[in-house]
Steps between C-alpha positions, in 0.01 A plus 500: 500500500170362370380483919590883518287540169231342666503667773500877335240408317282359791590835698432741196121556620623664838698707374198583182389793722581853349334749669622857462519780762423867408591734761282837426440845600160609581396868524224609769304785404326488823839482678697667240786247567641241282524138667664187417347212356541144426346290194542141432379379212480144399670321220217464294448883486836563268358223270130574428263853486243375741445707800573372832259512837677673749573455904586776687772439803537711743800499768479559888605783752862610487501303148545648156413392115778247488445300803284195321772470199735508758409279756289260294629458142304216445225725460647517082413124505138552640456807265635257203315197625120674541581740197435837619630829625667549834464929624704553763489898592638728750286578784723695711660367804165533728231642284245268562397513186201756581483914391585591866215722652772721674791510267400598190887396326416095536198477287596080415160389408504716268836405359423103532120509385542755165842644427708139506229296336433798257861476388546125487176465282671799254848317503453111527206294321293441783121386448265795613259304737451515838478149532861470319649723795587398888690588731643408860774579708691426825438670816448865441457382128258274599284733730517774111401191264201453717424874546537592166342168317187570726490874410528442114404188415366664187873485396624130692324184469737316838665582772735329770705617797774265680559584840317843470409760788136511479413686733743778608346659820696133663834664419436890499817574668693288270613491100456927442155411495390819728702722178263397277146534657583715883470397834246308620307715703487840233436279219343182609262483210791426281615151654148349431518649146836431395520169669390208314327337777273829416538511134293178432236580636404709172450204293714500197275687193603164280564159656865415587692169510640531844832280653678580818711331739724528776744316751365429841834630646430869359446785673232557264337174511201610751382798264490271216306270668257783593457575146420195369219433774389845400479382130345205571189696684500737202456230280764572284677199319884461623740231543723554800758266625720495811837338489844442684684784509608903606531807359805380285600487106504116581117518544398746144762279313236214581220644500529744162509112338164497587354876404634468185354159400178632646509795289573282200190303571319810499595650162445168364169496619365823474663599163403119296148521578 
C-alpha cells in the first residue's frame, strides 16, 4: 500500500496539467457568417488576473477549427507548460487565408488578422502587444500565418508555418486554389501576390521572429526551400529547418513541439526587456 502511495505521489506532476478548452463562436462582419472557434487556456489562467500572450493556430486545407485539439491534445500540455493562449480559428475548408480577389464571400484575412483577434482580446485577458502575439499553421495554415504576419506585423510580433505551400503557382491546379484567385492566365498577377514566395518580398513594416520547417518527403518541400533562399538574399532573419518526414499529422505533431517553444522564447524575450 505504502509502494502504491509512492508511486501516486511521484506521478501527481503528469497528471498537474489543467488546461481548459473553450469552443467559441466568432461573428464575421466582413463575411457576415459566424465560425467556430477553439480556445485553450492554461491552468494558470483560472488562478491569477494576469493576461496571457497569445499564439494563433491555424489548420490546413480540407481541415476545420478542431483539427489541432483533435489530433494533438498534447497541445493543452504545451499551452500549460509555456503559459499562454492557444487560438485555433476556422478558416474554411480552402480559404487560404487571403480576401480572395475574385470571390468577394471568402474575405479570411480579414477574419484571421482583425475580427478573431478583436474578439479574443474583448473576451480572454490577453496582453495587447504585438510582440505578445504569433501565429503559425500547417500547410494552407502555414502559407496564411506567413501571409498575414508579413502584412500586419503592426499587430504580430512571430510567425511559423510547418509544411506550408509557399508558393502556390507549383500547385495551381490543385487544393481549390484557382477558386480563390482565377486561372492562371486571366489573373496571373494574383499568384505572385497572394503567394508567399511573393508576399516577402515587401519586407515586414516591423521585424518578425520567423520559424519554418518541413519534411524532405513533402510535396511541398521544394517551395519551402525556395523561400528560405529567397529570405536569406533579402536579408531577413529566419530559422528554417528540414527534417524526416511527409505531408502527415505524424510530422506537425513533431514539429508544433518546436513552434511553440520558439514562440515562448520570443514572448519571453521581447516582452522582459
Amino acid at each position: 500500500m505504502r509502494v502504491l502511495s509512492v508511486l501516486i505521489f511521484l506521478l501527481l506532476p503528469a497528471f498537474s496539467f489543467a488546461a481548459t478548452v473553450d469552443t467559441v463562436n466568432i461573428y464575421s462582419e466582413a463575411m457576415h457568417i459566424t465560425k467556430k472557434c477553439v480556445v485553450i487556456k492554461p491552468d494558470g489562467y483560472k488562478k491569477k488576473s494576469e493576461a496571457f500572450p497569445a499564439v494563433y493556430l491555424l489548420h490546413g486545407y480540407a481541415g476545420a477549427y478542431s483539427d489541432w485539439i483533435k489530433k494533438v491534445p498534447a497541445i493543452k500540455n504545451y499551452a500549460d507548460e509555456y503559459h499562454f493562449l492557444i487560438v485555433c480559428p476556422d478558416g474554411d475548408f480552402s480559404s487560404w487565408y487571403f480576401d480572395s480577389p475574385v470571390d468577394s464571400s471568402m474575405k479570411y484575412e480579414t477574419y484571421i488578422s482583425k475580427e478573431v483577434p478583436a474578439f479574443i482580446d474583448a473576451h480572454y485577458r490577453t496582453v495587447r502587444q504585438r510582440n505578445a502575439r504569433a501565429i503559425t499553421g500547417l500547410s494552407m495554415g502555414g502559407h496564411g500565418a506567413f501571409f498575414i504576419a508579413f502584412r500586419h506585423s503592426d499587430f504580430f510580433g512571430a510567425c511559423g508555418s510547418m509544411s506550408g505551400g509557399m508558393d502556390l503557382k507549383a500547385v495551381s491546379t490543385r487544393f481549390d486554389i484557382s477558386k480563390r484567385l482565377g486561372d492562371t492566365l486571366n489573373h496571373a498577377e494574383n499568384w505572385l501576390k497572394y503567394s508567399v514566395i511573393g508576399v516577402v518580398e515587401n519586407k515586414p513594416s516591423e521585424p518578425l521572429a520567423i520559424t519554418f520547417d518541413c519534411g524532405v518527403d513533402d510535396f511541398f518541400h521544394e517551395g519551402n526551400k525556395e523561400l528560405h533562399e529567397e529570405l536569406l538574399q533579402l536579408k531577413i532573419p529566419h530559422d528554417y529547418t528540414e527534417r524526416p518526414g511527409n505531408h502527415s499529422w505524424d510530422y506537425w505533431a513533431n514539429s508544433i513541439q518546436y513552434h511553440l517553444l520558439f514562440f515562448k522564447k520570443y514572448f519571453d524575450r521581447s516582452l522582459n526587456k
